[in-house]
C-alpha positions as CSV (number, residue, x, y, z in Angstrom):
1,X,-14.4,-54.4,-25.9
2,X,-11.6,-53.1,-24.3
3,X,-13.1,-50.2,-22.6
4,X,-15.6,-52.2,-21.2
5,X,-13.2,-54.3,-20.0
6,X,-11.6,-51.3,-18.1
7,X,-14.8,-50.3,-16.6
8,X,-15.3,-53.5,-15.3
9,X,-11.9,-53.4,-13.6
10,X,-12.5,-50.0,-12.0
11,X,-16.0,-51.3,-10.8
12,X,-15.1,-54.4,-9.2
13,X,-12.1,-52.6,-7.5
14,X,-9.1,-54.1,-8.8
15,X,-5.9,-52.7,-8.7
16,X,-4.0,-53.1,-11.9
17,X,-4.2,-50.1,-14.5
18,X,-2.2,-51.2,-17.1
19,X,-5.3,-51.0,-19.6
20,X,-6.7,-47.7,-18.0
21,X,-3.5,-46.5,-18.7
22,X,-3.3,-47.5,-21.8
23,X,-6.3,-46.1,-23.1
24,X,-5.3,-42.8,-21.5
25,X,-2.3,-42.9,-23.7
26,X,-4.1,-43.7,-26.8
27,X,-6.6,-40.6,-26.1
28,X,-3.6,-38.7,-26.2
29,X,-1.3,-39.5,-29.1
30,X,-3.2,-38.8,-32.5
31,X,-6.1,-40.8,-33.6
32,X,-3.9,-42.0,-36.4
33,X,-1.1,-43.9,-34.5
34,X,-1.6,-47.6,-35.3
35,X,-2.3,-49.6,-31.9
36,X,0.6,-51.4,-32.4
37,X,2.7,-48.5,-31.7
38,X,0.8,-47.1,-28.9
39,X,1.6,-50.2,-27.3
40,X,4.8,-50.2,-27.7
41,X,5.2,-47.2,-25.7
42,X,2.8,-48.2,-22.8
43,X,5.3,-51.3,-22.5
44,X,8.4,-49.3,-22.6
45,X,7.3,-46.3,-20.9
46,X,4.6,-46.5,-18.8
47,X,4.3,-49.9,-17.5
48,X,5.0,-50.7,-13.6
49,X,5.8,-46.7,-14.2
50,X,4.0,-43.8,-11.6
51,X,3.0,-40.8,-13.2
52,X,2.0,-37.5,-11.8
53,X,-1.5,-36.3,-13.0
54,X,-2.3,-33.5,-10.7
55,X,-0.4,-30.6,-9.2
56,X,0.0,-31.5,-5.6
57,X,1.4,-27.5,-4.2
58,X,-2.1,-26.3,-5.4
59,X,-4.7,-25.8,-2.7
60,X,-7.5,-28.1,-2.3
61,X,-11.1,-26.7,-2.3
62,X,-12.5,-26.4,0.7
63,X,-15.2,-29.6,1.4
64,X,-18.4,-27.8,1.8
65,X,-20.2,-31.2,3.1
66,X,-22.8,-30.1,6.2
67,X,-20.6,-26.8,6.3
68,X,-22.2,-23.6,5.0
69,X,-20.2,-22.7,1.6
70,X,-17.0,-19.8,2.2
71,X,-18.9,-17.1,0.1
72,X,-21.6,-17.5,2.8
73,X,-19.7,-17.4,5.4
74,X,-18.2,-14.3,4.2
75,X,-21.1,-12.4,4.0
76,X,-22.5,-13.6,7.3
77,X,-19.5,-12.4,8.5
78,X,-19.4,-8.8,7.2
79,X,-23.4,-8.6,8.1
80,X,-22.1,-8.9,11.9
81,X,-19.4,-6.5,11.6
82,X,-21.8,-4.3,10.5
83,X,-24.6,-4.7,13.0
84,X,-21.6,-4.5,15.7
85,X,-20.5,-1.2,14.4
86,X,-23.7,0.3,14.1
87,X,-24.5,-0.9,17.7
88,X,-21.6,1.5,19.0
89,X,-22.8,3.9,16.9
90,X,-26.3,3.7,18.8
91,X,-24.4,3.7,22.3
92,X,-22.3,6.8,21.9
93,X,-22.8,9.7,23.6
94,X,-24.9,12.6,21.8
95,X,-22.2,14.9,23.1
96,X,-19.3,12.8,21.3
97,X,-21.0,12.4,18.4
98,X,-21.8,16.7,18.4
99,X,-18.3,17.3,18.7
100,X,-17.4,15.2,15.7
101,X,-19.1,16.9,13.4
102,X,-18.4,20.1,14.8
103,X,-14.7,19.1,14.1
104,X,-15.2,17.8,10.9
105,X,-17.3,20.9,9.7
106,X,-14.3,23.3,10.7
107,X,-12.1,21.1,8.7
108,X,-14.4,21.5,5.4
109,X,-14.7,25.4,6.1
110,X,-11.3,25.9,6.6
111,X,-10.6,23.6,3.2
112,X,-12.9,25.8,1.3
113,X,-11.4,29.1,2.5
114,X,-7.8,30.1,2.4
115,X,-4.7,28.1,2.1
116,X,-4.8,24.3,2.8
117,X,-1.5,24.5,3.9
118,X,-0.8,24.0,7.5
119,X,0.1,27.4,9.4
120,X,3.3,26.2,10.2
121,X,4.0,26.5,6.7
122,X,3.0,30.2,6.1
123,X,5.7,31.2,8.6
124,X,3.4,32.7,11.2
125,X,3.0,29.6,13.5
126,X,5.1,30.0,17.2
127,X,6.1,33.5,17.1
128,X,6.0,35.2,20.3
129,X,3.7,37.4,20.9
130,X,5.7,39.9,23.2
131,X,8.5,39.9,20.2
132,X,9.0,43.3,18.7
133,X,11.6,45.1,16.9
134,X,12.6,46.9,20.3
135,X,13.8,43.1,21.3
136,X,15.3,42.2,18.4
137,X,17.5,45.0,18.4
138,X,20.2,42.9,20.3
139,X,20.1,40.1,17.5
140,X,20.8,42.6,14.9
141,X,23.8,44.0,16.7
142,X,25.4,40.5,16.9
143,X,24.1,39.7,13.0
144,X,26.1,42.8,12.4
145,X,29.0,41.3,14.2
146,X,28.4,37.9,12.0
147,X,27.8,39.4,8.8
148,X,30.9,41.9,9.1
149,X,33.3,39.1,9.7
150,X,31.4,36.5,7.2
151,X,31.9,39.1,4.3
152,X,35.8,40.1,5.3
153,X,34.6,43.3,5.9
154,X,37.2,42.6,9.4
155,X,40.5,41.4,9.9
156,X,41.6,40.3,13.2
157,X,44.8,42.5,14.9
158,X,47.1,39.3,16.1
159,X,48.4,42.3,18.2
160,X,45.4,43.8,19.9
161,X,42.8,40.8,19.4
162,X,40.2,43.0,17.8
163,X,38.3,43.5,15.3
164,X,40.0,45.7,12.4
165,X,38.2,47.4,9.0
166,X,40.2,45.4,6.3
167,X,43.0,47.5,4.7
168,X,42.7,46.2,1.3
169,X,38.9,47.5,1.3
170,X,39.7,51.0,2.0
171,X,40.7,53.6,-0.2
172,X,43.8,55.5,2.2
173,X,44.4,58.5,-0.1
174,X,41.8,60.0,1.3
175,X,41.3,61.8,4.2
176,X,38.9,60.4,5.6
177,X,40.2,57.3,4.5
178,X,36.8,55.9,3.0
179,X,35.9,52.5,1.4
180,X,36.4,51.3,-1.8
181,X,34.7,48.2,-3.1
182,X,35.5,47.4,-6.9
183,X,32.8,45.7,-8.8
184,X,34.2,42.0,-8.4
185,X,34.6,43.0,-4.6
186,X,30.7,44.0,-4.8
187,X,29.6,40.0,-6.9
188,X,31.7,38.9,-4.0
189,X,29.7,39.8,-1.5
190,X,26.7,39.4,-3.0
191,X,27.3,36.3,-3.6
192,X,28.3,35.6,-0.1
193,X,25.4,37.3,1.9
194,X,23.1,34.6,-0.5
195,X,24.3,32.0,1.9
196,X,24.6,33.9,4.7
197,X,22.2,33.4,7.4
198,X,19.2,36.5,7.3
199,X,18.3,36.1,10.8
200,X,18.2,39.5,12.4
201,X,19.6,41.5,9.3
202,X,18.0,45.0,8.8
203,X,15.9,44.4,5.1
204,X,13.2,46.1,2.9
205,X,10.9,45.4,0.6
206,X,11.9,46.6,-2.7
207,X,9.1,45.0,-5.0
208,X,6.2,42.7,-4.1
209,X,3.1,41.2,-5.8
210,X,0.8,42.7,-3.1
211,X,1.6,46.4,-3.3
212,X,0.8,46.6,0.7
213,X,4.2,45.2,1.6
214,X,6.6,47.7,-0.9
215,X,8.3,49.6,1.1
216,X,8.1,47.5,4.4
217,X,11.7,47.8,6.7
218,X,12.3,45.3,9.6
219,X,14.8,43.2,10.9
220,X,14.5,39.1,10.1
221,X,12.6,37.1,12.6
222,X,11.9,34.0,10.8
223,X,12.7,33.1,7.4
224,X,10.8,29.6,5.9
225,X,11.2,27.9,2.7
226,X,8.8,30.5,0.2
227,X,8.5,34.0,3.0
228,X,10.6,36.0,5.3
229,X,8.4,37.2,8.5
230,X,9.8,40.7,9.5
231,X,9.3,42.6,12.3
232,X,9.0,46.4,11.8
233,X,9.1,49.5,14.0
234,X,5.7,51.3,12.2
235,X,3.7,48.5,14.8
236,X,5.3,50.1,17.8
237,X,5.1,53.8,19.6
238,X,8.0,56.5,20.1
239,X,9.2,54.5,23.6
240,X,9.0,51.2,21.8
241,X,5.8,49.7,23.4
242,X,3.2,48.7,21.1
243,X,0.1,50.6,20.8
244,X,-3.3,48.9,21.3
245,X,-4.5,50.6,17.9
246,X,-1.3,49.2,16.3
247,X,-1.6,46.9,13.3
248,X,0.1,43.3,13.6
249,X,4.1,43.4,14.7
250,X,5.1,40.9,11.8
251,X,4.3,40.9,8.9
252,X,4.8,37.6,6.0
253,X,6.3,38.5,2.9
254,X,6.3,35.9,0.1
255,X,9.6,35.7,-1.7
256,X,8.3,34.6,-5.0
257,X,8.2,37.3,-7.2
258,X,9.7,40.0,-4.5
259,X,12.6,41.8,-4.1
260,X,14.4,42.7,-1.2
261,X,17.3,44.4,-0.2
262,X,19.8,44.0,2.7
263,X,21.4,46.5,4.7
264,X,24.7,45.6,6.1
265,X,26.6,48.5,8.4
266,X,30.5,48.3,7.2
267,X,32.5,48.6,10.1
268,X,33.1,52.7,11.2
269,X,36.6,53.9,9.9
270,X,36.2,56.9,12.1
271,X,37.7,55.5,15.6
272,X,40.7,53.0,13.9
273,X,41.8,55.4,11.2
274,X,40.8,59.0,11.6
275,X,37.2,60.3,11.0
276,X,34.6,59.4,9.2
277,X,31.1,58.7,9.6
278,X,29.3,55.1,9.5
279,X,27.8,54.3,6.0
280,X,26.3,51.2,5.4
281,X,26.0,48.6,2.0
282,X,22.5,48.1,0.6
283,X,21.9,44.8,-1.3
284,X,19.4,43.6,-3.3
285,X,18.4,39.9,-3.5
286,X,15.8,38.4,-5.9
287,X,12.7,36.4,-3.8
288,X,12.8,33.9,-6.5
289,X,16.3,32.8,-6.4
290,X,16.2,33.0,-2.6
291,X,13.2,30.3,-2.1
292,X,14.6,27.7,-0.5
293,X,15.8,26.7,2.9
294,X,19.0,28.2,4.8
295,X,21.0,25.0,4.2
296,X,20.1,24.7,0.6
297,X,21.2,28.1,0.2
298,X,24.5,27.9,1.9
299,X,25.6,24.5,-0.6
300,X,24.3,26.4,-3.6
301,X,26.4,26.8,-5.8
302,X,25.9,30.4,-7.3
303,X,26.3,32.4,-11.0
304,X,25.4,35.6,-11.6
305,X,22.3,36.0,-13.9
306,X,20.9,39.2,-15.1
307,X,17.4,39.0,-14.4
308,X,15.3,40.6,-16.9
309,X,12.5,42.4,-15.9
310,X,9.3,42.0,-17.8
């Protein structure tokens, strides 16, 4: 037979392969192709022809002769990581290894309780503690200054080089002349202190969802993304030094949900134009439209809304 004819070639080592090669061909054209043809295409196209049986990028399994077997090796390999690290774990210090857990158990408690939000977040993290509102009375004065000229509440005098009370705001049939802001001239500058910088403007707490802070006055001495931190006067004495019975100097008001309103001094009348005393421009601004950081605020784009109140 012809397969045993093959087997003695592969046996006796000889290197032709036409007839191995042959039969391979026959094994894989259907059992019912006539011989005849399945020579026919061993002569004209696989004789004195090389062909590829094997994919030669794949990787070759390992030889696992007289060498212990990778899965083995493996977990040999892990079992002496492990008895390494559980060796240090022996040879630290009891001390070390009591301030560890000490560290990890104030982590879990203060996980449990409160905010997980780092401090810095809240808006109470890095304030001085000798800041008051005695010492933030000189940022005010120059947020004043700011806000005054940021609103065109002012007009600079080419002539004098100071700081005028803008004609077309005030109402000159009067005596006192006194001013007159139209409603358009009010959205204006509504619309302008929402992208104003707050820092060191006088504001109060209109409405709040803890009914502890309505009511609240201070000047601006941080504002974050969600609160305002203000520092009011109620913390400190009659000569402006605070009491050691006095409650915290600042105080963190969330903005969601909270409104507050602004108090900007328009410039005095009295001194420039005759008489007068100094009246001031109250605000409001909603907490809700005012979350958000400075910068975000000051690119805003905004429209006026009417908020409804439920």
């Amino acid at each position: 037979m012809q397969l045993d004819d093959d087997e003695a070639q592969l046996a006796s080592g000889s290197s032709s392969a036409q007839p191995y090669a042959q039969q391979l061909l026959s094994s894989i054209l259907p059992s019912s192709t006539p011989r005849s043809e399945v020579a026919e295409h061993y002569e004209t196209r696989l004789k004195d022809k090389k062909v590829q049986l094997a994919n030669p990028d794949r990787r070759r399994p390992r030889s696992t002769d007289g060498i212990e077997s990778s899965g083995g090796a493996h977990t040999a390999k892990k079992l002496a990581k492990r008895q390494k690290k559980a060796g240090r774990v022996l040879r630290k210090p009891a001390k070390a290894m009591q301030k560890e857990q000490a560290a990890a158990a104030a982590a879990a408690a203060a996980r449990e309780g409160g905010s997980r939000r780092p401090p810095a977040h809240r808006g109470i993290q890095g304030l001085d503690e000798e800041m008051s509102y005695t010492a933030l009375l000189p940022l005010h004065h120059f947020w004043t200054s700011y806000i005054q000229q940021f609103l065109n509440l002012v007009r600079s005098d080419p002539a004098t080089q100071e700081w005028l009370p803008n004609a077309a705001l005030l109402d000159n049939t009067s005596r006192p002349p006194r001013w007159r802001l139209t409603e358009s001239a009010i959205a204006n500058v509504q619309q302008q202190i929402c992208k104003a910088d707050l820092l060191g403007a006088l504001m109060r707490v209109e409405r709040a969802a803890n009914p502890s802070l309505v009511g609240l006055e201070g000047l601006v001495a941080r504002e974050t993304e969600h609160t305002i931190v203000l520092a009011h006067r109620c913390a400190e004495g009659e000569d402006g030094v605070r009491s050691k019975k006095a409650k915290r100097i600042f105080k963190v008001v969330p903005k969601h949900n909270a409104v507050f309103v602004v108090r900007v001094p328009l410039p005095d009348v009295g001194e420039k134009v005759g008489g007068g005393s100094p009246t001031y421009l109250e605000m409001p601004l909603q907490g809700n439209q005012m979350e958000g950081q400075m910068v975000t605020r000051a690119t805003r784009k905004w429209k006026q809304k009417r908020t409804m109140d439920f």
